[in-house]
C-alpha angles and dihedrals in degrees: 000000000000119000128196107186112195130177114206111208086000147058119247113234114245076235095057092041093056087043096052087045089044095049086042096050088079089070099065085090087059103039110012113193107317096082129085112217114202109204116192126189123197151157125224118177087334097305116110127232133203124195125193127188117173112188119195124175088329087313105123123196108192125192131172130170134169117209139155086261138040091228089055092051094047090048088053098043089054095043085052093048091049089052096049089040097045090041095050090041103118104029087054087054102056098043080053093060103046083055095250089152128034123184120256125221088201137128117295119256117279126209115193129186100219102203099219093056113009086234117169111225120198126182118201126148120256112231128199112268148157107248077241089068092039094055092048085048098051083054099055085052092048094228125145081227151029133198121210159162105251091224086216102055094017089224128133119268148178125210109190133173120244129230093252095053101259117109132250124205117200129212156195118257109226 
């Protein structure tokens, strides 16, 4: 797995980078070296914050903890990546082998702080995909919605999960 460790606002210690590769390095079983693992270390009011976010073929496992330490935070955020991953396994795997993600050999997400607004812009392809999958999809990421291609009407669409707990889709009118 491939592992890209980056501080905002801060510089990431040569002791934490050899911990959070050390601590990564379980989920090549999982993984093997097909995935991309994104790794971001912060401080917020003196607690410290570790972000993980593993991509592999346009499935996306997301994990973020704040803690007193950056260790602890580490230890959490991989605890909290095993059991998604370990929870969504078989379902993962079947949409993997019907094919429901492919890897892309596209361009990396982008983040940029427009100045009028402060509006956070992200790029990612949309992939063909069942609400069903979308909605899976939009749990392991830990969003409170996903936008998609439904891979039936090729339209875009946007599963999102209800206050009471239930999912909506939304769709175009036609």
């Amino acid at each position: 797995m491939k592992i890209t460790i980056y501080g905002k606002q801060m510089t990431v210690r040569e002791s934490l980078k050899l911990a959070i590769e050390k601590k990564l390095q379980k989920f090549d079983k999982f993984f093997g070296d097909d995935a991309e693992a994104f790794v971001t270390c912060k401080v917020r009011k003196g607690d410290k914050i570790i972000e993980i976010t593993v991509n592999l073929g346009g499935t996306t496992f997301r994990s973020e903890e704040e803690c007193e330490t950056f260790l602890t935070a580490l230890d959490r955020a991989v605890e909290g990546l095993e059991r998604q991953i370990r929870k969504n396994k078989t379902r993962v795997e079947k949409m993997m082998k019907r094919g429901a993600f492919v890897i892309d050999e596209g361009d990396d997400d982008e983040y940029i702080e427009e100045d009028e607004f402060n509006i956070r812009v992200k790029t990612f392809p949309f992939k063909p995909m069942t609400p069903e999958e979308a909605i899976l999809q939009m749990n392991l990421i830990g969003h409170s919605f996903f936008a998609f291609t439904d891979s039936e009407t090729g339209d875009v669409c946007v599963v999102y999960k209800r206050k009471e707990g239930s999912y909506g889709l939304i769709m175009q009118e036609k």
